[in-house]
C-alpha positions as CSV (number, residue, x, y, z in Angstrom):
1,X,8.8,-1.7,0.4
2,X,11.6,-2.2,-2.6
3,X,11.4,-0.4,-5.5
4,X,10.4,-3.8,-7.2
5,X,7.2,-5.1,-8.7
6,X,7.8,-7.7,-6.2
7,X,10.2,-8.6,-3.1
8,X,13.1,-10.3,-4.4
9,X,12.1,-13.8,-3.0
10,X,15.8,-14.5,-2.7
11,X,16.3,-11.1,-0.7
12,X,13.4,-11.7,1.3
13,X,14.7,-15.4,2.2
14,X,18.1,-13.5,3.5
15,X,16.5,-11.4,6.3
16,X,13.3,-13.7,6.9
17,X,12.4,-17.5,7.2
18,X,10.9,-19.2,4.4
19,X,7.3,-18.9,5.3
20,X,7.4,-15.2,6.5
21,X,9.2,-14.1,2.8
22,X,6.3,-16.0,1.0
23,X,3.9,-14.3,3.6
24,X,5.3,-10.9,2.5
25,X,5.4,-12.0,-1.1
26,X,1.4,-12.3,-0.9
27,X,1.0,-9.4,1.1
28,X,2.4,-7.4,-2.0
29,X,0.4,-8.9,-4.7
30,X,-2.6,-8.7,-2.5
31,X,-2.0,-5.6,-1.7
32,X,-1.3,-4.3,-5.5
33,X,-4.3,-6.3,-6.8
34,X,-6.7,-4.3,-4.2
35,X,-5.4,-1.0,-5.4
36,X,-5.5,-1.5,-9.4
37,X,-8.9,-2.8,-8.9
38,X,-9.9,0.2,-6.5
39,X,-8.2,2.0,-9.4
40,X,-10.1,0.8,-12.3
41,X,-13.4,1.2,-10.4
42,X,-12.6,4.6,-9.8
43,X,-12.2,4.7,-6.2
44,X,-10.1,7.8,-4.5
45,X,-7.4,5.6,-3.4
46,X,-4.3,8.4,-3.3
47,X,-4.3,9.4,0.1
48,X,-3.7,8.4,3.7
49,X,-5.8,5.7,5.5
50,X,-6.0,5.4,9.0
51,X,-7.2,2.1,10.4
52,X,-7.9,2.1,14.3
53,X,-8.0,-1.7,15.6
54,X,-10.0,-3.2,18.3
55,X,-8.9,-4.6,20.7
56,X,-6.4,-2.0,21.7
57,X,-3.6,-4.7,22.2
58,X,-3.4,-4.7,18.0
59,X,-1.6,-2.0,16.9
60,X,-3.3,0.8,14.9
61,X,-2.0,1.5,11.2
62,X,-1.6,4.5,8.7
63,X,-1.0,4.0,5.4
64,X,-0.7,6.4,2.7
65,X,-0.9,5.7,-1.1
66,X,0.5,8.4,-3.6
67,X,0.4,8.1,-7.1
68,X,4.2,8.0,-8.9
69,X,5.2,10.1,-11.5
70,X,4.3,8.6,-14.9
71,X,7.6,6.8,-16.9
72,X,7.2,10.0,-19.2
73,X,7.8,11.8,-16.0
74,X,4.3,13.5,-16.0
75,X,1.4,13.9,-13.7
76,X,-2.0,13.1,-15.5
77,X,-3.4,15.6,-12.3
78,X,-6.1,13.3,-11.7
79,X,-7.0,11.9,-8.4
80,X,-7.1,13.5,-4.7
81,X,-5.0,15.5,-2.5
82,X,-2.4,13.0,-1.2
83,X,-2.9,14.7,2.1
84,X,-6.6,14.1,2.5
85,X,-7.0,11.6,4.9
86,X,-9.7,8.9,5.6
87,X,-10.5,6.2,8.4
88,X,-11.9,5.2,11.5
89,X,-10.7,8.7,13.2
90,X,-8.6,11.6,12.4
91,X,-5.3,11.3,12.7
């Protein structure tokens, strides 16, 4: 993902067609929107996921959320061990 608040519809339109940079667009807000609301609701959201799909021909995903440094450059030291990990199985 870019280091942007959003993907740069204009980069996005130079690797992808129209409708799949719009699609990633979305993905991103809706993506963002479910972790500050997990957020504010006080859900453990800083770790790694693992998401095991059926039927077996969809792939299977990890993803892992970490908390960034704060613009001040400091940790609050709230939240989880970035290494704890949560889903359908182990990984």
């Amino acid at each position: 993902m870019y280091d942007l608040p959003y993907t740069d519809d204009a980069m996005a339109a130079n690797y992808y067609d129209e409708d799949t940079a719009e699609a990633i667009t979305e993905f991103e807000r809706d993506l963002e929107s479910l972790i500050l609301e997990a957020f504010a609701s006080g859900v453990p959201i800083e770790r790694q996921w693992v998401f095991v799909s059926e039927p077996s021909s969809v792939p299977d995903w990890t993803v892992r959320i970490e908390r960034r440094p704060t613009a001040s450059g400091e940790e609050d030291g709230e939240g989880t061990p970035s290494d704890a990990t949560t889903g359908l199985e182990p990984e």
